[in-house]
Backbone atoms as SQL, in Angstrom:
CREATE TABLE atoms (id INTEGER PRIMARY KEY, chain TEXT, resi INTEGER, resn TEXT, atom TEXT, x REAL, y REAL, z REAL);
INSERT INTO atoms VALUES
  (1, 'A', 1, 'UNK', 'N', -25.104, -12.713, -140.028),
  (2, 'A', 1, 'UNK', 'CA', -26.338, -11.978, -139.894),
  (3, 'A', 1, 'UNK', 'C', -26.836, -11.657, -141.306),
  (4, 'A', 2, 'UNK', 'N', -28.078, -11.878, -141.414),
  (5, 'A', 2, 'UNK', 'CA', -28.607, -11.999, -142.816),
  (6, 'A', 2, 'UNK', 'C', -29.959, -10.652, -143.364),
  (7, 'A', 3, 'UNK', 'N', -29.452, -10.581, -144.619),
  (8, 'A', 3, 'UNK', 'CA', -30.505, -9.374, -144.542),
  (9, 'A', 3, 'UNK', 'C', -32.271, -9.151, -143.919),
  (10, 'A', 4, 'UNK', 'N', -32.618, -10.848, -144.053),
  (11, 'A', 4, 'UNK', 'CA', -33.721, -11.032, -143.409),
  (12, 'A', 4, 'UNK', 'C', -33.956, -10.505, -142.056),
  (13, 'A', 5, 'UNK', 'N', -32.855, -11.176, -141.031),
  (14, 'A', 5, 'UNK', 'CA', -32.996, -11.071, -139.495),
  (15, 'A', 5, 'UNK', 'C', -32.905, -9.307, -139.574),
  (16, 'A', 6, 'UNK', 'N', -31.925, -8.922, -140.056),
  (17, 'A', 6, 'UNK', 'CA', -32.062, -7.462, -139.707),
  (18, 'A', 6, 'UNK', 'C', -33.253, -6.880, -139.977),
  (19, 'A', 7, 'UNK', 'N', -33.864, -7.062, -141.331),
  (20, 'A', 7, 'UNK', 'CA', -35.155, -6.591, -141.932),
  (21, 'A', 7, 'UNK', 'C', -36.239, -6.668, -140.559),
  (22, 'A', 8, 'UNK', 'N', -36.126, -7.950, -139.887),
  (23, 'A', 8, 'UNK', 'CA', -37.066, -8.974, -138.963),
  (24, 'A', 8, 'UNK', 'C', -37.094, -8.268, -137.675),
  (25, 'A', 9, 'UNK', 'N', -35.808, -7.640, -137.174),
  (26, 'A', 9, 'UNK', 'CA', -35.257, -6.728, -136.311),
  (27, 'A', 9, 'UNK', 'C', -36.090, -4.824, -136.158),
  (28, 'A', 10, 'UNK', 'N', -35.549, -4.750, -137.304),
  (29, 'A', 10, 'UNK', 'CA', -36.604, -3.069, -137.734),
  (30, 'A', 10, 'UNK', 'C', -38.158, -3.359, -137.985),
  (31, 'A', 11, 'UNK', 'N', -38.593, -4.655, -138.280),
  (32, 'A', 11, 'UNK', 'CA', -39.595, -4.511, -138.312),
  (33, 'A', 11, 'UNK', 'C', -40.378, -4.922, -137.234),
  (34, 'A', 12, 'UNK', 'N', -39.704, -5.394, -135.818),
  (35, 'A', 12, 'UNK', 'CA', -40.263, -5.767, -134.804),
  (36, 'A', 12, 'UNK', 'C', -40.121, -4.020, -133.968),
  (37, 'A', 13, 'UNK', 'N', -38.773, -3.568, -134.047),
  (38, 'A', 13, 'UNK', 'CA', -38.606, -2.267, -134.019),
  (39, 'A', 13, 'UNK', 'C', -39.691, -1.128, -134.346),
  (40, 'A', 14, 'UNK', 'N', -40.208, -1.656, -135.446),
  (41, 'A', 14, 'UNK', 'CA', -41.176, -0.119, -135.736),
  (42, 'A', 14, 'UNK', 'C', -42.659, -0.640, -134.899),
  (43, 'A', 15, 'UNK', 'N', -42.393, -2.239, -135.195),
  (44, 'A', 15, 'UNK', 'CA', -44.107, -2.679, -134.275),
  (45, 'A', 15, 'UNK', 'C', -44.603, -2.027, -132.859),
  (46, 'A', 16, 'UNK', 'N', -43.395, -2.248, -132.819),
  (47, 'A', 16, 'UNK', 'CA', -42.966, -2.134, -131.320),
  (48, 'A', 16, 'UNK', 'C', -43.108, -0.392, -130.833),
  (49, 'A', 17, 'UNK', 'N', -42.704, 0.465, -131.422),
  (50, 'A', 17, 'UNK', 'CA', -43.135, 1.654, -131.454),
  (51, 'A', 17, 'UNK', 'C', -43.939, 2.481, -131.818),
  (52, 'A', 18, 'UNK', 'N', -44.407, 1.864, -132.650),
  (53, 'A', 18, 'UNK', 'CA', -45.914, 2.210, -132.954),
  (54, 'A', 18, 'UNK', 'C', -47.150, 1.848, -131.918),
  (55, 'A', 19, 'UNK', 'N', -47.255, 1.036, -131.588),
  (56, 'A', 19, 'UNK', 'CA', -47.412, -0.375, -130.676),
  (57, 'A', 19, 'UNK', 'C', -47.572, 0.844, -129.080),
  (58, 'A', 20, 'UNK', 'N', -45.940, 1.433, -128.882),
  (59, 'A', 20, 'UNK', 'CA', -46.567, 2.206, -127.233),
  (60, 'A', 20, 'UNK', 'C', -46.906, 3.358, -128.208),
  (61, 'A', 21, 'UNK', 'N', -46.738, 3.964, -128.789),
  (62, 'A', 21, 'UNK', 'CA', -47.518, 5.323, -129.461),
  (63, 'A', 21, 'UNK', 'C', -48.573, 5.905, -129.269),
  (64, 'A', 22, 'UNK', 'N', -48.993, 4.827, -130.081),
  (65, 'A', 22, 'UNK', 'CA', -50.502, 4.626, -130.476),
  (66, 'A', 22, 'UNK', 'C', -51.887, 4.795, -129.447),
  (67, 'A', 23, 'UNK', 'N', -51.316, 4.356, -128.230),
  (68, 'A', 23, 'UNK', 'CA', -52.473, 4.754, -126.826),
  (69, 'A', 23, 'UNK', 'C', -52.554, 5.971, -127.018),
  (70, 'A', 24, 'UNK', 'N', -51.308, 6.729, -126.228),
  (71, 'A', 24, 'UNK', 'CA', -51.275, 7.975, -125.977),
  (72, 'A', 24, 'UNK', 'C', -51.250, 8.908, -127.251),
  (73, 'A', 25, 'UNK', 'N', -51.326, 8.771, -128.375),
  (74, 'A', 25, 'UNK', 'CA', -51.321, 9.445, -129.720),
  (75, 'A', 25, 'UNK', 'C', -53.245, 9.424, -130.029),
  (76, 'A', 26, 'UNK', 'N', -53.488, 8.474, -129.345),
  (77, 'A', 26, 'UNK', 'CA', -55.113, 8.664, -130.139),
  (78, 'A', 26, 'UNK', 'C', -55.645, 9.151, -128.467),
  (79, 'A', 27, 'UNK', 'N', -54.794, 8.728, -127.569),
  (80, 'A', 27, 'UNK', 'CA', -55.956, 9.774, -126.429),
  (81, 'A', 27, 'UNK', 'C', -55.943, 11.442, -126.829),
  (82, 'A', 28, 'UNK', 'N', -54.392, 11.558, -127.423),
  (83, 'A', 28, 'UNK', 'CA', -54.529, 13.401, -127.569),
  (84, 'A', 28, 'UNK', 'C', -55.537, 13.442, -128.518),
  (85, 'A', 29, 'UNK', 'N', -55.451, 12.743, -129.322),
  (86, 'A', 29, 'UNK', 'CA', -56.578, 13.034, -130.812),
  (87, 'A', 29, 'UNK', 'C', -57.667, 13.154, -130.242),
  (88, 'A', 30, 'UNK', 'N', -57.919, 12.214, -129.247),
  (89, 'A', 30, 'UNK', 'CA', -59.621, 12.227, -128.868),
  (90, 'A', 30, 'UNK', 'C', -59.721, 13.947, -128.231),
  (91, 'A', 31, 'UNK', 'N', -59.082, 14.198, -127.294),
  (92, 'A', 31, 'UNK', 'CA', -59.081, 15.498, -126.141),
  (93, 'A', 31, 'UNK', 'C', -58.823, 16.798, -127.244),
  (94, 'A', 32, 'UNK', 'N', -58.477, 16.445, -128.383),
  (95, 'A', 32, 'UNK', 'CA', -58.024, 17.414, -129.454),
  (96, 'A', 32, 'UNK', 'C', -59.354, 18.113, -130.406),
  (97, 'A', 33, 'UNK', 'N', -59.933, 16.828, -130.824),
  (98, 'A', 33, 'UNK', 'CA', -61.124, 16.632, -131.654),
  (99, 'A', 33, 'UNK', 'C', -62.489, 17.280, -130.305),
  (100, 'A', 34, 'UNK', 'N', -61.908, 16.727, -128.904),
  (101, 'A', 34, 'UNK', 'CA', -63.513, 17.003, -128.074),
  (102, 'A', 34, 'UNK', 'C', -63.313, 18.807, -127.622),
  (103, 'A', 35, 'UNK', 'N', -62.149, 19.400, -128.122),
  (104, 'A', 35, 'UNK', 'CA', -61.655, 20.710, -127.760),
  (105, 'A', 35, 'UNK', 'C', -61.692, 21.522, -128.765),
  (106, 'A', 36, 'UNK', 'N', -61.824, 21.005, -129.578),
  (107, 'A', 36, 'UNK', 'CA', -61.787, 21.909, -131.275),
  (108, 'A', 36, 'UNK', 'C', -63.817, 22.281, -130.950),
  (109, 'A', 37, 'UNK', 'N', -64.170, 21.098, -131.000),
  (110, 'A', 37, 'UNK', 'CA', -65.589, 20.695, -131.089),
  (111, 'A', 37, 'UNK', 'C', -66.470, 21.737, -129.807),
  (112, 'A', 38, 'UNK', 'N', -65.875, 21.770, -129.015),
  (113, 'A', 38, 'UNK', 'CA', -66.062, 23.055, -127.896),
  (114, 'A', 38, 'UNK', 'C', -65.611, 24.326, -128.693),
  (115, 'A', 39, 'UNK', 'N', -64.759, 24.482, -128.855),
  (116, 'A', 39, 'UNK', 'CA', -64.489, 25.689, -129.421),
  (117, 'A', 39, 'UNK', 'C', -65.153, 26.038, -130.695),
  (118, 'A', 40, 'UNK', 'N', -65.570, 25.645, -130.774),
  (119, 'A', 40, 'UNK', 'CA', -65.966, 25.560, -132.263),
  (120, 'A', 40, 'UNK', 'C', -67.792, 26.389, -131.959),
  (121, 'A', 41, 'UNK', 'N', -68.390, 25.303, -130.835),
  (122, 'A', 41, 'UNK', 'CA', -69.656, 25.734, -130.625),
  (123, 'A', 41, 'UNK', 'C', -69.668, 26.934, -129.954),
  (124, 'A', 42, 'UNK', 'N', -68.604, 26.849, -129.096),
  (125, 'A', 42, 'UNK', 'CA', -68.779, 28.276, -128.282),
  (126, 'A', 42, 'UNK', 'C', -67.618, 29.492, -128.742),
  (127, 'A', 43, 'UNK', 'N', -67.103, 29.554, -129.627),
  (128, 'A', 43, 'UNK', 'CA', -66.142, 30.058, -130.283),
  (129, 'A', 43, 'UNK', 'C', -65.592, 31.039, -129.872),
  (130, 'A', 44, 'UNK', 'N', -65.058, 30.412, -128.764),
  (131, 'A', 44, 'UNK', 'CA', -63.651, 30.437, -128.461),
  (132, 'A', 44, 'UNK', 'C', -62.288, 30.687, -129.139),
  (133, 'A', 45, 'UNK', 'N', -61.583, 31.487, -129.192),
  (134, 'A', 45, 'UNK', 'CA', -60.221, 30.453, -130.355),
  (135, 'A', 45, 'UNK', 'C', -59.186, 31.224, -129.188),
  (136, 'A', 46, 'UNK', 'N', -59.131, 30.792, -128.044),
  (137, 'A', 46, 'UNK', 'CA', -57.886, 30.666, -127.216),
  (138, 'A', 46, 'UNK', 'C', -56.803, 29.442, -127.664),
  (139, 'A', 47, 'UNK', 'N', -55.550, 29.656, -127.809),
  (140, 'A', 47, 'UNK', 'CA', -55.087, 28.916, -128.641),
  (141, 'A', 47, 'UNK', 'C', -54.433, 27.767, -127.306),
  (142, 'A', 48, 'UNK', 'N', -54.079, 28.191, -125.915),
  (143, 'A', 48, 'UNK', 'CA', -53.805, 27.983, -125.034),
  (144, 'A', 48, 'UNK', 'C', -55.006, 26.756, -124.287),
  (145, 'A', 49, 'UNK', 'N', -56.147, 26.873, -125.078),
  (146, 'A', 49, 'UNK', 'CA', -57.113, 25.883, -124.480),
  (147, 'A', 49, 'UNK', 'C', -56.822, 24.573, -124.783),
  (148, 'A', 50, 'UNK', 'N', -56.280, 24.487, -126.645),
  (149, 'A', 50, 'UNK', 'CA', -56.000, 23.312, -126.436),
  (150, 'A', 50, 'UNK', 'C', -54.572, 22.509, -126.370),
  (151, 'A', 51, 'UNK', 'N', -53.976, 23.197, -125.623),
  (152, 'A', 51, 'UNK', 'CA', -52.904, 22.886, -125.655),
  (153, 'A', 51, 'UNK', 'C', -52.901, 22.476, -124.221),
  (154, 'A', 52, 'UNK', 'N', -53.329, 22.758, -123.196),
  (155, 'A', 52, 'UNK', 'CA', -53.278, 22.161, -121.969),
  (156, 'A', 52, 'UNK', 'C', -54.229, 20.881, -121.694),
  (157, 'A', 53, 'UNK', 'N', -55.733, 20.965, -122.129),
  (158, 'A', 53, 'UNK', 'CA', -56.112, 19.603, -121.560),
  (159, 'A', 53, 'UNK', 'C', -55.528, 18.523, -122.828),
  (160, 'A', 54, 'UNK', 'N', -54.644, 18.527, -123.610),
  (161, 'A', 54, 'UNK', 'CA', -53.835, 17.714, -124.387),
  (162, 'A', 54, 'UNK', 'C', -52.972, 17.016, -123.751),
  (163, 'A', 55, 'UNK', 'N', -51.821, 17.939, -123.087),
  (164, 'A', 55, 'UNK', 'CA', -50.760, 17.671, -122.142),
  (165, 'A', 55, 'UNK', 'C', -51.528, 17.002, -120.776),
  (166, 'A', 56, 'UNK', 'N', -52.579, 17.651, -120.149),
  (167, 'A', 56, 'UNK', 'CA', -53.008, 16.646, -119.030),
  (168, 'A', 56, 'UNK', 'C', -53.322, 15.637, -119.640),
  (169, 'A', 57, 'UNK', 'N', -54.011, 15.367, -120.433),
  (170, 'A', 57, 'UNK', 'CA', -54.547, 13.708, -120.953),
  (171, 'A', 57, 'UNK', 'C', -53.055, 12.629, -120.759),
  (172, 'A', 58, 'UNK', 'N', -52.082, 13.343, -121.624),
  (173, 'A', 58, 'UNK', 'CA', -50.868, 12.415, -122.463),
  (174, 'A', 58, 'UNK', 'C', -50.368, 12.212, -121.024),
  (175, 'A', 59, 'UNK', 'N', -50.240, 13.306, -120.114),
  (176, 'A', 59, 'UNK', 'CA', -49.727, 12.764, -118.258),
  (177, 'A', 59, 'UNK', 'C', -50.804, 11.682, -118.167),
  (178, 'A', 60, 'UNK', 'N', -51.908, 11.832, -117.921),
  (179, 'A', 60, 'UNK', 'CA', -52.473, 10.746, -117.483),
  (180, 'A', 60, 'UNK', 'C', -52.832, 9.576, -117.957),
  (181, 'A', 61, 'UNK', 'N', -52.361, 9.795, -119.924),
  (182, 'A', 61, 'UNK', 'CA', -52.227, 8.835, -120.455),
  (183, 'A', 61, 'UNK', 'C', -50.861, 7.604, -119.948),
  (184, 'A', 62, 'UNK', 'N', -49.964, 8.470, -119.695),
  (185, 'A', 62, 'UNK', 'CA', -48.450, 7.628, -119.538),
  (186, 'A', 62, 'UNK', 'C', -48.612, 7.244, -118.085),
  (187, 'A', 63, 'UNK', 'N', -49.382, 7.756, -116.935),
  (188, 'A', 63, 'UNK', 'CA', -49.643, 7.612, -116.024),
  (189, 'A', 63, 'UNK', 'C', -50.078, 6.020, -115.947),
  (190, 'A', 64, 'UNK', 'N', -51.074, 5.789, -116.699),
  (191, 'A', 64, 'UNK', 'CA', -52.392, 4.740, -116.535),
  (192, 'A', 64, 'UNK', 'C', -51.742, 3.844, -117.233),
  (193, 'A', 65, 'UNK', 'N', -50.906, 3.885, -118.379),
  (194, 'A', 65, 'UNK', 'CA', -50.220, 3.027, -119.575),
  (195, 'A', 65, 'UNK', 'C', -48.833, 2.776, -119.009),
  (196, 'A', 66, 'UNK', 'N', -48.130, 3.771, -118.455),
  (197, 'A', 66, 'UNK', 'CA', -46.630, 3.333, -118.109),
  (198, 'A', 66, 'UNK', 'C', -45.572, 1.574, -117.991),
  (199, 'A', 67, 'UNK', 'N', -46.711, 0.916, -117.049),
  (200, 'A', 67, 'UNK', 'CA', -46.533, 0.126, -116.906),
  (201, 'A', 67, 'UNK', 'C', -46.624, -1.058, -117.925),
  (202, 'A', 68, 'UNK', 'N', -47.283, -0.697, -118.933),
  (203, 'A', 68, 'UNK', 'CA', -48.095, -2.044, -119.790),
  (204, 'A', 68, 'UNK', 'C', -46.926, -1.770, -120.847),
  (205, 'A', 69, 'UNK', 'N', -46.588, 0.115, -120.827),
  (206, 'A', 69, 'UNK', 'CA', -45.738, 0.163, -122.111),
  (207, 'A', 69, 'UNK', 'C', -44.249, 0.358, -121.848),
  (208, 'A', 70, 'UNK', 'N', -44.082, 0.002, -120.885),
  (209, 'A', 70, 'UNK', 'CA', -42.613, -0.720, -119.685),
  (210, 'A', 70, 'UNK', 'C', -42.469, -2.247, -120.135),
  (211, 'A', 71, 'UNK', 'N', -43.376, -2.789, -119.720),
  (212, 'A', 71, 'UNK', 'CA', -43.499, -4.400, -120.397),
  (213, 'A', 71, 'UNK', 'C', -43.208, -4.671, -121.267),
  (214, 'A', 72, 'UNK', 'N', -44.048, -3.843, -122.258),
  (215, 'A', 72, 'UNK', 'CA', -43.460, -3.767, -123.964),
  (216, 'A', 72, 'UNK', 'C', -42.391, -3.565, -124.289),
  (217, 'A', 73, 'UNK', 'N', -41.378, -2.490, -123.855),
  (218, 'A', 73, 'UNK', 'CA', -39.801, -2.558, -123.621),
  (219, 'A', 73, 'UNK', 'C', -39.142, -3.372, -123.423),
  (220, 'A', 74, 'UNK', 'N', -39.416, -4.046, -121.781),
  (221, 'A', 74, 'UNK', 'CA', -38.913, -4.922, -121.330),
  (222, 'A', 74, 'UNK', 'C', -38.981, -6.438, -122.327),
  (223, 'A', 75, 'UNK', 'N', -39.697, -6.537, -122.999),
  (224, 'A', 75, 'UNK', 'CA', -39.981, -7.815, -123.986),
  (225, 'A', 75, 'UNK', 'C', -38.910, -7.649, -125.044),
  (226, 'A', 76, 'UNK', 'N', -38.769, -6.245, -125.763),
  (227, 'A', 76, 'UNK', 'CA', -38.428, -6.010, -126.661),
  (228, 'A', 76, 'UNK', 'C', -37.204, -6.360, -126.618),
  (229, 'A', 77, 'UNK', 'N', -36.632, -5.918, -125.512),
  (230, 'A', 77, 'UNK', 'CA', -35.148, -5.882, -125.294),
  (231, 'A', 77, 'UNK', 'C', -34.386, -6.987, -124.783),
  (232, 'A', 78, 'UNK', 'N', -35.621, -7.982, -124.165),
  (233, 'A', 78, 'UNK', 'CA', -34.743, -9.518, -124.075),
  (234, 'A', 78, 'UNK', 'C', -34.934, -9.814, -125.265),
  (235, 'A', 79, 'UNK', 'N', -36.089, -9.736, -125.913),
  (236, 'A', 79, 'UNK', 'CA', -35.339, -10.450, -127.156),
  (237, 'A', 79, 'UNK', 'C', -34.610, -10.457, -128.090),
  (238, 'A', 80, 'UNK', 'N', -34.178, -8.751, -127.934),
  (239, 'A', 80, 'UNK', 'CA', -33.096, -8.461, -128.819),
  (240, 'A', 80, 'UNK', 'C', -31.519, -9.082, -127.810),
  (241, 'A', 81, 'UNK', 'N', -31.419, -8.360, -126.006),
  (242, 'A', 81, 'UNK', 'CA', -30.149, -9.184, -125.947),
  (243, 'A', 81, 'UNK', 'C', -30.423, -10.614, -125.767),
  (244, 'A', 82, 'UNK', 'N', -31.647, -11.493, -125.925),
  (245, 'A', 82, 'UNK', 'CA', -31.420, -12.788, -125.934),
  (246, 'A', 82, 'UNK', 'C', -31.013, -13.426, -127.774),
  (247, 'A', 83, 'UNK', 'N', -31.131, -12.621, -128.398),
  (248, 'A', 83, 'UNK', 'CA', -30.243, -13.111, -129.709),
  (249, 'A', 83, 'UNK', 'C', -28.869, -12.214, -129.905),
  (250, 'A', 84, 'UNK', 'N', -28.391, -11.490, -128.847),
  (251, 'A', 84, 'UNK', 'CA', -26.923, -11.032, -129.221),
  (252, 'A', 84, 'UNK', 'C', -26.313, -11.942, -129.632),
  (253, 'A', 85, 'UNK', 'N', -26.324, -13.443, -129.634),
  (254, 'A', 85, 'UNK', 'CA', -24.911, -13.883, -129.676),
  (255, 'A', 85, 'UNK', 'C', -25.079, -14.555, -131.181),
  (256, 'A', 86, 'UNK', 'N', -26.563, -14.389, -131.728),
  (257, 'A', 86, 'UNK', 'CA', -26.585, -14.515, -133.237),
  (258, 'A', 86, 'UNK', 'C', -26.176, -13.087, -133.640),
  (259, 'A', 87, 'UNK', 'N', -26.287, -12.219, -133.355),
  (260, 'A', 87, 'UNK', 'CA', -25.910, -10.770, -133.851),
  (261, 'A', 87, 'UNK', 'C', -24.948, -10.330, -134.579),
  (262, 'A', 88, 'UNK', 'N', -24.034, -11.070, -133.399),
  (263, 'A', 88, 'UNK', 'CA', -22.322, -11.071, -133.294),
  (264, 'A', 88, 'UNK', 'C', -21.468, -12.092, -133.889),
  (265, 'A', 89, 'UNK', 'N', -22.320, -13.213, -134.307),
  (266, 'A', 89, 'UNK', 'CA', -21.558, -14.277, -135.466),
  (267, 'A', 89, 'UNK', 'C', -21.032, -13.334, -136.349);
């Protein structure tokens, strides 16, 4: 096993996690930014406001995404145990 493949390994690794993140990381941003932006006009500063329609989004983010970012797993991980047996040379 060569420093490349491993390098090749972490870096499919971080793709790959960044990769399911990234949906549900920019839906909170959006529900974050459209809740500040309310509060802001109607000034508000309940700190509790935005902390809940955040958490509903990211449910209904993983809700709507689950599956696509299940797939993405599922890919990841044959192709890591479909090269175990280069691993283990």
């Amino acid at each position: 096993m060569s420093q490349e493949f491993v390098l090749n390994i972490a870096r499919e690794a971080l793709s790959t996690a960044l990769l399911l993140a990234a949906p549900v990381l920019g839906l909170s941003l959006l529900v974050g930014v459209g809740i500040s932006v309310l509060q802001a006009t109607t000034q508000i500063q309940e700190q509790t406001l935005t902390f809940v329609p955040k958490i509903i989004a990211v449910i209904l983010g993983l809700l709507f995404l689950g599956t696509w970012m299940l797939n993405i797993l599922i890919h990841f991980t044959t192709n890591i145990f479909g090269n175990l047996e280069s691993l283990v040379k």
